[in-house]
N, C-alpha and C positions, 0 to 999 in steps of 0.2 A: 389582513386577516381579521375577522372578528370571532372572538371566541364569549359565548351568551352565559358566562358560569354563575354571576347572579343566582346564589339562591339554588345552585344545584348543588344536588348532594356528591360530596366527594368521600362519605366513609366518616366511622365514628361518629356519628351525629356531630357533624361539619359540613359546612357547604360555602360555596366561593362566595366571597364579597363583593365581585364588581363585574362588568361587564368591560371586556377589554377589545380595541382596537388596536392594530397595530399594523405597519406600513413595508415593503420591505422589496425588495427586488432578487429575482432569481437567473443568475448571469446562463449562459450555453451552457449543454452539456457538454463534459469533459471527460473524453473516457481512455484508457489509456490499455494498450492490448502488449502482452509480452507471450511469445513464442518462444517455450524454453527449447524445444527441438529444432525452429529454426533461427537462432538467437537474431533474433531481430522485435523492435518495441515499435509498438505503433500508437500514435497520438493521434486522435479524434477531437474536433471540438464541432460541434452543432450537424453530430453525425457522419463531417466526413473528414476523411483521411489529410490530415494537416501535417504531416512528416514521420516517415522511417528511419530510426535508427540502429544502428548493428550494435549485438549488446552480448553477454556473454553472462551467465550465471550459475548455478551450483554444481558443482567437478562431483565426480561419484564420492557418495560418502559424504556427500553436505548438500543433498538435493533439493533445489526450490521449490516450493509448493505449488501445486498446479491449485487451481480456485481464484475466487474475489477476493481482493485488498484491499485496504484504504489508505491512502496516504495520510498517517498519523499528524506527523510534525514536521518542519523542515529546518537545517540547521546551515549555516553558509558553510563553515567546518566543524569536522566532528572528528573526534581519535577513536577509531576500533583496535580494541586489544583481544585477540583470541580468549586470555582467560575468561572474560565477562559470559562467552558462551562457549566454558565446559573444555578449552583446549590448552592440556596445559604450557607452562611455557617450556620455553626450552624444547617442546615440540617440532618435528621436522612440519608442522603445519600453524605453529606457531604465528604469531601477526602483532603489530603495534603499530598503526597507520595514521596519520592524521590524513582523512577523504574531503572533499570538497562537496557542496552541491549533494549530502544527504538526504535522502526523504524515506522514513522511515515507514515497512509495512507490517510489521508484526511485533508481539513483545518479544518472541525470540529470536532477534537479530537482524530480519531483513530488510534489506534497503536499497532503495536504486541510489547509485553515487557515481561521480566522477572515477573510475579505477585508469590512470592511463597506463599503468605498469603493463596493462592484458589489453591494448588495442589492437594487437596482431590476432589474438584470438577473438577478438569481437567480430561477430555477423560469423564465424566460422566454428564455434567450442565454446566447450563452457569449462572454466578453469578456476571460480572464485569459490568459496567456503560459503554461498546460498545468496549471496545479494547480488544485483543483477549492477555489472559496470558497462561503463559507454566511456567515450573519451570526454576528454574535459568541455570542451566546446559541446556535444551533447547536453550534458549534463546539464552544462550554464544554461542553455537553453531551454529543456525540460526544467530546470527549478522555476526558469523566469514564468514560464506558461500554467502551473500545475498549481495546485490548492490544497491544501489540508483538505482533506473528506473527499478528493477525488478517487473515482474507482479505479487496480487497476487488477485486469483479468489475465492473468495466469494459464497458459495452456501445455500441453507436453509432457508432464511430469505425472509418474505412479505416486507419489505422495501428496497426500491430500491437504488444503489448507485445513487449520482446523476453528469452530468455535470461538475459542477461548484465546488464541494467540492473536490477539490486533481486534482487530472490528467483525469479527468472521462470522457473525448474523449475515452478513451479504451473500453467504452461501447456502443460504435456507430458502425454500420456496415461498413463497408467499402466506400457502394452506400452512405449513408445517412452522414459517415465523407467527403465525396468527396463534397457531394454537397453545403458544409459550406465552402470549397474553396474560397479563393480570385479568382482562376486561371477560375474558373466555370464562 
């Protein structure tokens, strides 16, 4: 990439100091498809269908967002406690889990992970509190393959991703991310 900033105005009567080159490589795409009505995940890499897995995510009352995600972070394990998101304890829906194989899609909560508790319901129902589980071997698998800043698209579901929850500019069109521009 060469970026020519030399001497261009960047505001406040400032302008960039040097002319910058830089080097860098852009691996396949990687796109990752979840089907919350027919609980099944689908992994793409360089556009074509690289493996199906049966996967199961939000039971009525804690429904996954249909839209674009990003995979934020990933963590080899992670403890989910219900109260962090709003349930109290002592709750008949209560939770205190330590998951495997998290990747997380939003700030409020969701996450594809290992759940093997619900492998009878995967590829058949959705039974978890909004993050989407696969079995452990899944999982393992999907962390090994998958990236921080990979997309993964959401379909199924009447509630919408939103904005502000994760990275949810991805759900703007182009015209309508342009016009939120500084540069406009």
């Amino acid at each position: 990439m060469r970026a020519n900033l030399a001497d261009l105005s960047i505001g406040n009567d400032q302008t960039g100091d040097a002319n910058v080159v830089r080097h860098f490589t852009i691996g396949q795409a990687t796109v990752i498809k979840v089907g919350i009505d027919t609980h099944e995940l689908r992994f793409f890499q360089g556009g074509a269908l690289v493996r199906t897995i049966p996967v199961t995510t939000g039971k009525v009352g804690f429904g996954t967002r249909s839209g674009i995600k990003v995979i934020m972070n990933k963590e080899r394990t992670r403890i989910m406690d219900s109260v962090t998101v709003d349930i109290p304890a002592g709750s008949s829906d209560a939770y205190r889990l330590k998951v495997e194989y998290a990747m997380r899609l939003t700030n409020s909560g969701e996450f594809l992970h290992a759940a093997p508790w619900s492998v009878g319901a995967q590829g058949r129902a959705n039974v978890s509190h909004g993050c989407t589980g696969m079995s452990m071997s899944n999982a393992a698998w999907l962390f090994e393959r998958s990236k921080i800043g990979d997309p993964v698209e959401y379909t199924g579901s009447v509630k919408p991703m939103t904005l502000t929850n994760g990275y949810g500019d991805w759900n703007l069109t182009w015209n309508a991310w342009g016009k939120r521009s500084a540069a406009v």
